[in-house]
C-alpha positions as CSV (number, residue, x, y, z in Angstrom):
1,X,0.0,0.0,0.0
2,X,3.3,2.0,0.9
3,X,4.7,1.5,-2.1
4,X,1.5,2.5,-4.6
5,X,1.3,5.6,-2.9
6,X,5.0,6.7,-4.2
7,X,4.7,5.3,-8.2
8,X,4.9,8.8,-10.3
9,X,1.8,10.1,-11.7
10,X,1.5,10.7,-15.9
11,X,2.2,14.3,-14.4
12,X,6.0,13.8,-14.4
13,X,7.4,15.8,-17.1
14,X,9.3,12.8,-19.2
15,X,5.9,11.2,-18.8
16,X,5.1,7.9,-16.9
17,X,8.5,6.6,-15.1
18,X,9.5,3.5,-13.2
19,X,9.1,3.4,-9.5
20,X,12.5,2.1,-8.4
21,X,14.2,4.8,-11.3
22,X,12.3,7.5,-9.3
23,X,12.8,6.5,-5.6
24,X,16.5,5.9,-6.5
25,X,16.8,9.4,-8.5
26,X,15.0,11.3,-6.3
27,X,16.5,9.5,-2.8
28,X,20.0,10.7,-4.3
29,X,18.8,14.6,-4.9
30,X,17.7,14.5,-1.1
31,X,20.5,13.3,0.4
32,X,22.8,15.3,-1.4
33,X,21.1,18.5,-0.4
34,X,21.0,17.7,2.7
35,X,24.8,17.0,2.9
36,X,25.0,20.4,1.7
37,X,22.6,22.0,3.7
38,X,24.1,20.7,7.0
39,X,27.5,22.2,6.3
40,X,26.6,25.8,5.0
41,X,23.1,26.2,6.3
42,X,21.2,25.7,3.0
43,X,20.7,23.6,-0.1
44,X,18.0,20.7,0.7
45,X,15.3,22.6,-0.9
46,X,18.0,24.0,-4.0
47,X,19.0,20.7,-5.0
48,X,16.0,18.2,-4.7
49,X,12.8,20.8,-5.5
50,X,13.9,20.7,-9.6
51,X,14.5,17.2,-9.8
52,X,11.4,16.2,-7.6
53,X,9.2,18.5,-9.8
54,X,11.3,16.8,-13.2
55,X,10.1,13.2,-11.5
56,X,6.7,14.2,-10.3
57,X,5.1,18.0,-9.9
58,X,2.2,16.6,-8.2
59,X,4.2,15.9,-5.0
60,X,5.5,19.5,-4.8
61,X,5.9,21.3,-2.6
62,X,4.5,19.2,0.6
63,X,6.4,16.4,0.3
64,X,9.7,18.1,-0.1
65,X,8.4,20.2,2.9
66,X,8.4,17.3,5.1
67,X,11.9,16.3,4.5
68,X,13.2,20.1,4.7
69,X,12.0,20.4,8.4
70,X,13.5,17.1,9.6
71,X,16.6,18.2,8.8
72,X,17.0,21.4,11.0
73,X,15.8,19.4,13.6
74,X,19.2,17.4,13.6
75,X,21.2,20.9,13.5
76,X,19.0,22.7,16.2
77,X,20.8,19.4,18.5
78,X,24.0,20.6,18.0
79,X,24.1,24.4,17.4
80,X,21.2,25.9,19.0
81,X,23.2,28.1,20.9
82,X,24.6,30.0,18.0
83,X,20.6,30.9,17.2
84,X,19.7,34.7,16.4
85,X,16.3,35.1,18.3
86,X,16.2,38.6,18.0
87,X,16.8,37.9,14.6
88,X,13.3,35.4,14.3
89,X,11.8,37.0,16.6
90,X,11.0,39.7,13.7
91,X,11.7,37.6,10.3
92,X,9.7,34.6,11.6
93,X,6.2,36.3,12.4
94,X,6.4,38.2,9.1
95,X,6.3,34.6,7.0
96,X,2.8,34.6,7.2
97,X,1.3,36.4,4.7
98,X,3.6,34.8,2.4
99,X,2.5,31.5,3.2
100,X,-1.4,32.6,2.7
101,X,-0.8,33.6,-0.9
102,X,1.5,30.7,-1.3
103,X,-1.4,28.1,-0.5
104,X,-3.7,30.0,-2.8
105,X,-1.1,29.8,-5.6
106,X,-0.4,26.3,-4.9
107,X,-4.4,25.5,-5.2
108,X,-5.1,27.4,-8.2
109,X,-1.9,25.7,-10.3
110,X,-2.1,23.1,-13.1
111,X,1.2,21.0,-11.7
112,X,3.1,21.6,-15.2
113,X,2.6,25.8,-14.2
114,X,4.0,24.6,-10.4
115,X,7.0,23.1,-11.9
116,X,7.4,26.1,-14.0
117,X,7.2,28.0,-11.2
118,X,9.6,25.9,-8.9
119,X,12.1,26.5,-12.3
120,X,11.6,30.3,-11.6
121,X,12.0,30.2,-7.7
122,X,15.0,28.2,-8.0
123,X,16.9,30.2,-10.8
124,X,15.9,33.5,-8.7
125,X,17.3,31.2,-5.1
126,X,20.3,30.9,-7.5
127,X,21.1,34.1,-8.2
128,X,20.6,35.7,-4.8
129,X,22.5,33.0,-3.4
130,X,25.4,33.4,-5.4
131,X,25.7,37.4,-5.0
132,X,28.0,38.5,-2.5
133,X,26.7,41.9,-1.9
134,X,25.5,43.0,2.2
135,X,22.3,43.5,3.3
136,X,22.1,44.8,6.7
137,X,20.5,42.8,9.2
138,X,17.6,45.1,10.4
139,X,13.8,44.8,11.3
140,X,12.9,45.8,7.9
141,X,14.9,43.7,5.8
142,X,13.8,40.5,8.4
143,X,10.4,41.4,7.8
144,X,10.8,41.6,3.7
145,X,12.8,38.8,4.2
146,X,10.8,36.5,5.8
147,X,7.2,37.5,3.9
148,X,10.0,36.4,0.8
149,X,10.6,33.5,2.2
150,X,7.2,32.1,3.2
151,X,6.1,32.4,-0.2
152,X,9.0,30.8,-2.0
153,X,9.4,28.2,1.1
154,X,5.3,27.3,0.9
155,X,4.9,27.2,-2.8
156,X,8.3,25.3,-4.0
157,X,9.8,24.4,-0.9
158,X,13.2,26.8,-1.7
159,X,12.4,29.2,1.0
160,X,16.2,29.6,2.0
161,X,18.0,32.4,0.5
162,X,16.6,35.3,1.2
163,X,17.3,34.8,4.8
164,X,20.6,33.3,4.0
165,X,21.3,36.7,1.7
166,X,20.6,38.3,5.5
167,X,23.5,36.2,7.4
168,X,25.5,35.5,4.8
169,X,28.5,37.1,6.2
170,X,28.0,36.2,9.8
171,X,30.1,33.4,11.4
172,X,29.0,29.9,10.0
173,X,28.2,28.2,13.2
174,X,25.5,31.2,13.3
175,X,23.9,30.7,9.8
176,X,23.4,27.3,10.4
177,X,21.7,27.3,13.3
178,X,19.7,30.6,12.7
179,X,18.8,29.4,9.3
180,X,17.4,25.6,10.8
181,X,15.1,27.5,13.3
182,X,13.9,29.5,10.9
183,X,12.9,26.2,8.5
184,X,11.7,24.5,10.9
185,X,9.3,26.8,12.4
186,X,8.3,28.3,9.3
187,X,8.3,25.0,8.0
188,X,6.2,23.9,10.2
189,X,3.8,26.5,9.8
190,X,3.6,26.1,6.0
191,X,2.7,22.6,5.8
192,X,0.4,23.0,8.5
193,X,-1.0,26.0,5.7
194,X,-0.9,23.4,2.8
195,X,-3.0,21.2,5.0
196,X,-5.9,23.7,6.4
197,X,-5.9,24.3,2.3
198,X,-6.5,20.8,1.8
199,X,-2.8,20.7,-0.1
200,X,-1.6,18.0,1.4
201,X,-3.0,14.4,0.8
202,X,-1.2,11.2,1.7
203,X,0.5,10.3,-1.4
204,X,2.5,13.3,-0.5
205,X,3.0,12.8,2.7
206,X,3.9,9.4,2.0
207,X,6.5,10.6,0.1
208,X,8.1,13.0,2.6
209,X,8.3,10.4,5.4
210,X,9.9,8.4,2.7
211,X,12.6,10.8,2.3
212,X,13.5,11.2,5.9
213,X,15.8,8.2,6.1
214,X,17.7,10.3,3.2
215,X,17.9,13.4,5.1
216,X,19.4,11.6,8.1
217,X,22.1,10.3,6.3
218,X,22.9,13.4,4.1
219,X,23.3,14.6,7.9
220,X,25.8,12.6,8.5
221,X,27.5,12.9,5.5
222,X,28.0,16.1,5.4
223,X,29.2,16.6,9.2
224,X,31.6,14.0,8.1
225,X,33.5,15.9,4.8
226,X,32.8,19.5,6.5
227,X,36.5,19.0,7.8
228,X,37.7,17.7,4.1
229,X,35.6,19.7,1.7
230,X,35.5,23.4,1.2
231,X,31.6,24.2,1.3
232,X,32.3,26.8,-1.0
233,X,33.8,24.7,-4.0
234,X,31.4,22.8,-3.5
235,X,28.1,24.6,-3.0
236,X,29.2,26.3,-6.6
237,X,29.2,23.4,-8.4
238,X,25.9,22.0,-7.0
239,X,24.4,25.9,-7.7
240,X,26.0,25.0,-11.4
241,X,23.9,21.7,-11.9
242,X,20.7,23.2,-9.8
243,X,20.8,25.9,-12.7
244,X,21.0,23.5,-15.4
245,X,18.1,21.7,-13.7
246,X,15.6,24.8,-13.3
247,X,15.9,26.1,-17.3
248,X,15.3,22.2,-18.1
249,X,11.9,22.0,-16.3
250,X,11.3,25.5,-17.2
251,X,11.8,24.2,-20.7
252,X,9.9,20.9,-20.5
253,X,6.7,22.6,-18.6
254,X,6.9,25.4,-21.7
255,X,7.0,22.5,-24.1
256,X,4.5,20.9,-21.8
């Protein structure tokens, strides 16, 4: 019964795949974001949201949310003291509104338009995350940034960067552990949004728990190669292949 609930729809953008081919694919774009993620702060969403949307748009964006709030969970264990509060406190409350319109947007979509729009949110996730420019941490630019971020986070599960743009520059222990209270409260809160709006069924919460083991391992993985692997090198390579990614679905959804 498990195992019905997670074969792909005739949604998926190459059309109707194998099971195993998209458990296997789409386990491997999970934990690799989330070896990323747990040694710079971000990346879970960035790496898995194109190729889940590729595989199957239907399960976007709840299942992925599912997944993206475990893993803060396992950073929050270790680095909760390096948390901003004052820093939530403002950015955190101000996600709301974003995550209204984001349920709306994700009711009234055809999944081919949400892919399309995961595409977009990723390319623009890109780009901010890549620029090296400072934005002051203030009450203003938490609030803009977290409205930003419940929006993207709710409606393609890449919520990340515009609060990562924030902290960018602040010591790495901090990001991490700012940015994983952030998800996981507002992640929290948007799937529990997604679920008052009737967006979340059990096929894709199915798929979420099934994506957990995945998370736990990236985890591990990447607290093990933090001391071996610059994050840097290698967060610009992943950003090179999630760009690739995003103008391919953009271009199949277009094709349709």
């Amino acid at each position: 019964m498990f195992a019905d609930l997670l074969t792909p729809t005739a949604h998926a953008l190459f059309g109707q795949i194998d099971a195993w081919v998209f458990l296997l694919v789409a386990a491997t774009a999970v934990l690799a974001g989330a070896a990323v993620q747990s040694m710079v702060g971000l990346g879970l969403g960035l790496v898995a949201a194109p190729v889940i949307s590729f595989l199957d748009p239907t399960l976007m964006p709840g299942s992925l949310l599912i997944a993206v709030i475990i893993l803060p969970m396992f950073t929050l264990l270790q680095e909760w003291r390096h948390v901003d509060w004052r820093g939530l406190a403002w950015g955190l409350p101000a996600r709301l509104p974003g995550t209204v319109l984001a349920v709306w947007v994700v009711a009234v979509l055809e999944p081919r338009a949400l892919a399309a729009v995961v595409g977009v949110m990723v390319l623009v996730a890109v780009a901010l995350t890549v620029r090296s420019f400072r934005v002051r941490i203030t009450p203003v630019s938490l609030v803009a940034a977290g409205t930003l971020s419940g929006f993207a986070g709710t409606a393609t599960s890449v919520g990340g960067p515009p609060m990562a743009l924030l902290y960018q520059h602040e010591p790495p222990e901090r990001v991490r552990a700012t940015l994983a209270a952030f998800f996981l409260l507002g992640g929290a809160l948007s799937l529990l949004s997604l679920g008052i709006g009737g967006q979340l069924d059990a096929r894709t919460a199915a798929a979420g728990i099934a994506a957990i083991p995945c998370v736990g391992l990236g985890f591990l993985v990447g607290n093990r190669v933090r001391r071996w692997v610059d994050p840097g090198r290698m967060r610009t390579a992943l950003l090179c292949v999630v760009t690739v990614s995003a103008i391919g679905l953009l271009t199949q959804a277009a094709l349709g």
